[in-house]
N, C-alpha and C positions, 0 to 999 in steps of 0.2 A: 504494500500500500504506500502512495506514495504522499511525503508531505507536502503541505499545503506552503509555499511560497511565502513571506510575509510580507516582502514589498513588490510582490509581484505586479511589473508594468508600473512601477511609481518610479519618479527621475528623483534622485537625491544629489544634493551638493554635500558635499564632505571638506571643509575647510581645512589648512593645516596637514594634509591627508598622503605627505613622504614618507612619517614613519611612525612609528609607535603607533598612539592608539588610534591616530587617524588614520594610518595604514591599514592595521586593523579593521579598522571598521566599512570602510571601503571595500573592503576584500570579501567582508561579513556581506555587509547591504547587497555588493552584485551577485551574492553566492544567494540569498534571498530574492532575488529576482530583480532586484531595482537596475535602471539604466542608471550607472554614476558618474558627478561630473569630479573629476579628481582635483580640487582648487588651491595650489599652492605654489611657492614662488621658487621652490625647487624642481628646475627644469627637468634636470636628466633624473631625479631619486620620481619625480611626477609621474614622465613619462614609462618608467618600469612597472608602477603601479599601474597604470590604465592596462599597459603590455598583459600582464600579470593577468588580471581582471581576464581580458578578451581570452587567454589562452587555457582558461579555465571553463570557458564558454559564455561568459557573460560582458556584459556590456560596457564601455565607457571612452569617456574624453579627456583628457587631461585638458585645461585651460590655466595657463601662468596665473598666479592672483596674488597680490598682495592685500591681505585680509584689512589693513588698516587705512585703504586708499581707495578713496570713493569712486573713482575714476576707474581705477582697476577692478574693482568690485562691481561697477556697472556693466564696462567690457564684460565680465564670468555671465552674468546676469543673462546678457544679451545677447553671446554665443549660447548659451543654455539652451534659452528659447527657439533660436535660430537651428539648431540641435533636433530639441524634442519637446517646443514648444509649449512647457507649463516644466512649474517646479514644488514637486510633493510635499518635498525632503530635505530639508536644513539641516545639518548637524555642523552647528558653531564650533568647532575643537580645536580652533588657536588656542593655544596661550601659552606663557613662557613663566618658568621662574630659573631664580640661580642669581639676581643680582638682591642680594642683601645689606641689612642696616637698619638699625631705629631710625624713626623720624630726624635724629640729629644730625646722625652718621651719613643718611644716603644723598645724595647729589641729586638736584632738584628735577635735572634730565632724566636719571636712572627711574624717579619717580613716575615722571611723567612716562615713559616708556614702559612702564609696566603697567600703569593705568593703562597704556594707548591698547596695547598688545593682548592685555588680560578681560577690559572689560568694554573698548570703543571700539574695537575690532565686532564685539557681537551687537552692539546695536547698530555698526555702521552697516555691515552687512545685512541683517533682519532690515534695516530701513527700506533697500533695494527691494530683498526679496519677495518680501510681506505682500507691497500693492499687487505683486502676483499672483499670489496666492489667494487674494482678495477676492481678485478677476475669477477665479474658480469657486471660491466658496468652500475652501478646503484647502488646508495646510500642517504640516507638525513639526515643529518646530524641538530642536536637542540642543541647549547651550552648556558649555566644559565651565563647571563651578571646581570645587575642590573641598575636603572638608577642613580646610583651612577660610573656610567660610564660616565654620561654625566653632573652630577653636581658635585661640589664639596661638602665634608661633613666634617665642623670640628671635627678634631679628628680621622679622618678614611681615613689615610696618606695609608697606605694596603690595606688595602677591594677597596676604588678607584682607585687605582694602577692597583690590581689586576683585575677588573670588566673590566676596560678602557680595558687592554689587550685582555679581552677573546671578546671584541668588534674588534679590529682591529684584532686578532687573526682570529675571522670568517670570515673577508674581503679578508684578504690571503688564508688563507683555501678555499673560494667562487672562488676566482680566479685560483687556482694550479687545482681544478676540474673539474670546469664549465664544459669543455669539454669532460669530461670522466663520464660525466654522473652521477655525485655526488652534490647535493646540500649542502651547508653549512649556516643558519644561526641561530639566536640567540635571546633570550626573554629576557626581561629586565622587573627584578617586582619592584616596591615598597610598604615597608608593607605589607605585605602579612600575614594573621592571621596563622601562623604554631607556630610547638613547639620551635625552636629557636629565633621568635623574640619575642616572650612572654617570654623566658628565658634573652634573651638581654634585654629588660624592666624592669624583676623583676633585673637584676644583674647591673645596671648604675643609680638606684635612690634610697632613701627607701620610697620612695610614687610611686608605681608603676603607680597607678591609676592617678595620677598627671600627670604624664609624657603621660601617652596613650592618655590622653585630649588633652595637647599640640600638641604631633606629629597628632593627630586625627584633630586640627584646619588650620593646614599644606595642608590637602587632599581637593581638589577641590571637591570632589564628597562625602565626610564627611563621609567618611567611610574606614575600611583595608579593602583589597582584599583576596578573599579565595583561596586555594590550586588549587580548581576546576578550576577557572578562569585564571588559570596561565596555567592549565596542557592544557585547551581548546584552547591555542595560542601554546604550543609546539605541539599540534591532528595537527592544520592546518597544521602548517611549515612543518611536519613530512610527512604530508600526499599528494595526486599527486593531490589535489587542490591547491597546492601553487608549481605548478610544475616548473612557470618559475618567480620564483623569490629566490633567492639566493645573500649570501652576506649583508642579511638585518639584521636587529637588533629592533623586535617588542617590542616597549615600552609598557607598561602596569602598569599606577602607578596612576591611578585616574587623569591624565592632571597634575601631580608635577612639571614635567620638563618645562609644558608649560608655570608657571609662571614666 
């Protein structure tokens, strides 16, 4: 018997989407059926993934994007349509951390750059995409929160800033739509084994391996989380089994929060 597809014939954008979890999830969504647009500013890691995608049988485009540039976010938009003319499927999964500092310590650029990247990247983008989805009367929308939205983290005055935002962010976003037929919410990982937080690791100790013990005694369930398991709670949200729930923010961090 076979299963049932979950985005079957839905076109999804996948922001962010060369490696980790928006790799991942890319890979998930077109294994699901979705046609994906693969939207990131890494040319040749982009184009492997779209490669990838097609030679597994399913569908996609790579389109260059810079998530934080209106201009370039409209061109993704635009080729989308001209593509496959409507857009189902958002999943906002930019975001960066690694540049750290209290409020005193960090440099008011460094701020601003992690504000831009972590939380104006998903409303610039949703700006675009939305009146499309508008046009249909149906949309769902996946923004990358963290659960450094819900804890505090010395030293990551920005990245929690930022994260908190893209959490209340989806709450408004959940409410301005609800009625027009658009979902909006939002995954929150912690730890998650990709190539950014193994770069954060190697670049905040010189005993790498020291530090992943530590943050590893942290995790309830004594383990990081893989790309997969992050991209398997953006399929749901994405998908019309999570039809009437919007406005959430599914945490995924091994039970962190819950201590």
């Amino acid at each position: 018997m076979c299963s049932i597809l979950r985005l079957k014939d839905k076109v999804a954008i996948v922001t962010a989407s060369s490696r980790g979890i928006g790799r991942a999830s890319a890979l998930l969504f077109a294994k699901e059926g979705a046609k994906v647009v693969v939207a990131t500013r890494d040319e040749n890691a982009g184009q492997e993934v779209a490669k990838e995608i097609k030679s597994q049988g399913g569908e996609a485009i790579f389109v260059k994007t810079d998530a934080t540039n209106a201009a370039s976010i409209q061109r993704m938009v635009q080729t989308t349509l001209e593509r496959y003319g409507r857009i189902d499927v958002l999943f906002n999964n930019l975001g960066y951390f690694g540049t750290s500092g209290t409020v005193v310590d960090l440099k008011e650029e460094d701020w601003d750059y992690m504000i831009k990247v972590n939380l104006k990247s998903t409303y610039l983008v949703s700006k675009y995409v939305v009146p499309e989805m508008l046009k249909a009367g149906k949309g769902s929308i996946v923004n990358m929160a963290s659960e450094c939205a819900f804890v505090g983290a010395a030293g990551e005055s920005a990245y929690c800033a930022a994260k908190a935002g893209v959490v209340l962010l989806t709450k408004a976003m959940a409410l301005d739509y609800a009625a027009k037929g658009i979902r909006v919410n939002a995954v929150a990982p912690s730890n998650i084994e990709t190539p950014m937080f193994n770069k954060y690791i190697e670049g905040h100790t010189d005993n790498p391996q020291q530090l992943r013990n530590e943050v590893l005694k942290m995790m309830p369930m004594q383990r990081f989380g893989k790309p997969e398991e992050i991209a398997a709670v953006a399929l749901f949200l994405a998908s019309d089994e999570a039809s009437y729930i919007t406005g959430t923010t599914i945490i995924a961090d091994s039970g962190f929060t819950s201590q």
